[in-house]
N, C-alpha and C positions, 0 to 999 in steps of 0.2 A: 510500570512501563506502558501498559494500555492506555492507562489516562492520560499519558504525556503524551501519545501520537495519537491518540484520537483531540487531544487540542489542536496539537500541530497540524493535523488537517482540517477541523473547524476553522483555523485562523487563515488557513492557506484557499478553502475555498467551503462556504461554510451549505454551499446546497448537497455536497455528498453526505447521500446516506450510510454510516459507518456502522459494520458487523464484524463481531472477531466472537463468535461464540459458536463454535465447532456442533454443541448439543441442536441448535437450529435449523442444523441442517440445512445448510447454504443452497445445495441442490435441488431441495424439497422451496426454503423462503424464496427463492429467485422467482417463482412462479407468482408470486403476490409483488415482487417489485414493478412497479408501473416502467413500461418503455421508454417514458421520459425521466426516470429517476436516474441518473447518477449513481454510483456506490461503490464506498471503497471495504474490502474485505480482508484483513490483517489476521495470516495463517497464523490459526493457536500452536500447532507442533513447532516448535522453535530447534535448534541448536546452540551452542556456543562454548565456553572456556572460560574458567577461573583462572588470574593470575595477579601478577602486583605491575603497579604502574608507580616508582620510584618507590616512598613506604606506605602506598595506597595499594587492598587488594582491588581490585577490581573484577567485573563482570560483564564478556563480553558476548550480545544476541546476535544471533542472524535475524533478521528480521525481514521479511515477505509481505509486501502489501500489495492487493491486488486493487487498481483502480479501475472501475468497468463501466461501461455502458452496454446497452441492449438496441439492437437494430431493427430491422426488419428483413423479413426473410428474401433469398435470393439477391443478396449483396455483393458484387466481385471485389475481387482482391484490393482496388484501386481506391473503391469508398469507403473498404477497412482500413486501409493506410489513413485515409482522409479522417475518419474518426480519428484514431489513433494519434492524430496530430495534434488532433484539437482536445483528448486527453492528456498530452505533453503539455500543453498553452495552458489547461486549465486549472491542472491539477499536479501532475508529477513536478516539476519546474517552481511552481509556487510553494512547493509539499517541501522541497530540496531548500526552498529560500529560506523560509519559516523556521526547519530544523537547522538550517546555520544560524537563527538568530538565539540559540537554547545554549546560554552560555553554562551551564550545567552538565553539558555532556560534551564527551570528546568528539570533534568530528569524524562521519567515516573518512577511510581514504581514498574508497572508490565507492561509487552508486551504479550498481549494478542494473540494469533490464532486459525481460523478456516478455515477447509476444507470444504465447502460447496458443494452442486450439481452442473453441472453447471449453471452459472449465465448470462452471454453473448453470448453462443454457446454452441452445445449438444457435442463438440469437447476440452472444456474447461477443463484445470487443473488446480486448482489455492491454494494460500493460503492467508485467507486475515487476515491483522494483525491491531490490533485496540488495540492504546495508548491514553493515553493523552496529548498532546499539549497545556504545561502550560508557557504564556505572562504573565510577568511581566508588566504591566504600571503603568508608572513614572506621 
């Protein structure tokens, strides 16, 4: 599954820096990503449910990607929005297009998002998008 959405977001926009490796300590690496870096972060803890999809079982994730940018300090509400837009423009939207073209996997039904506080630095703008990631197995 990692390798499949770390494509999908190379092909969707291939300057995000992509981290999905929990032992890195996201909190601790954020301090080394440059302010102009980009970066999407794909939570390791997952959720989901086994079941059958006609007489296919299947396997279905939640799946959490944080896409982020880093600002500069003393930002009001107004130029977080403004980011935020332009991580919708660049990245989520494009990320959305890319995984409808993966004829392999079921689409979700809804694409979820949230603007949270920040998460990995007090510099952080991000929006994270949580779908489901539904495997057919044969």
């Amino acid at each position: 599954m990692l390798s499949k959405l770390e494509k999908i977001i190379k092909r969707a926009n291939d300057s995000y820096l992509i981290e999905y490796e929990e032992l890195n300590m996201m909190n601790a690496k954020a301090d080394e990503i440059k302010y102009s870096q980009p970066f999407a972060y794909i939570e390791e803890f997952r959720q989901g449910e086994y079941g059958k999809t006609g007489f296919w079982s299947s396997k279905t994730t939640r799946v959490e990607i944080w896409f982020c940018r880093f600002i500069q300090f003393q930002n009001n509400a107004i130029e977080r929005e403004e980011i935020r837009n332009a991580i919708e423009n660049e990245i989520v939207f494009p990320f959305i297009e890319e995984y409808k073209k993966e004829t392999a996997l079921k689409q979700p039904e809804k694409w979820k998002w949230f603007c949270s506080p920040p998460r990995f630095d007090a510099n952080e703008v991000s929006i994270m998008l949580q779908f489901d990631f539904n495997e057919l197995k044969c």
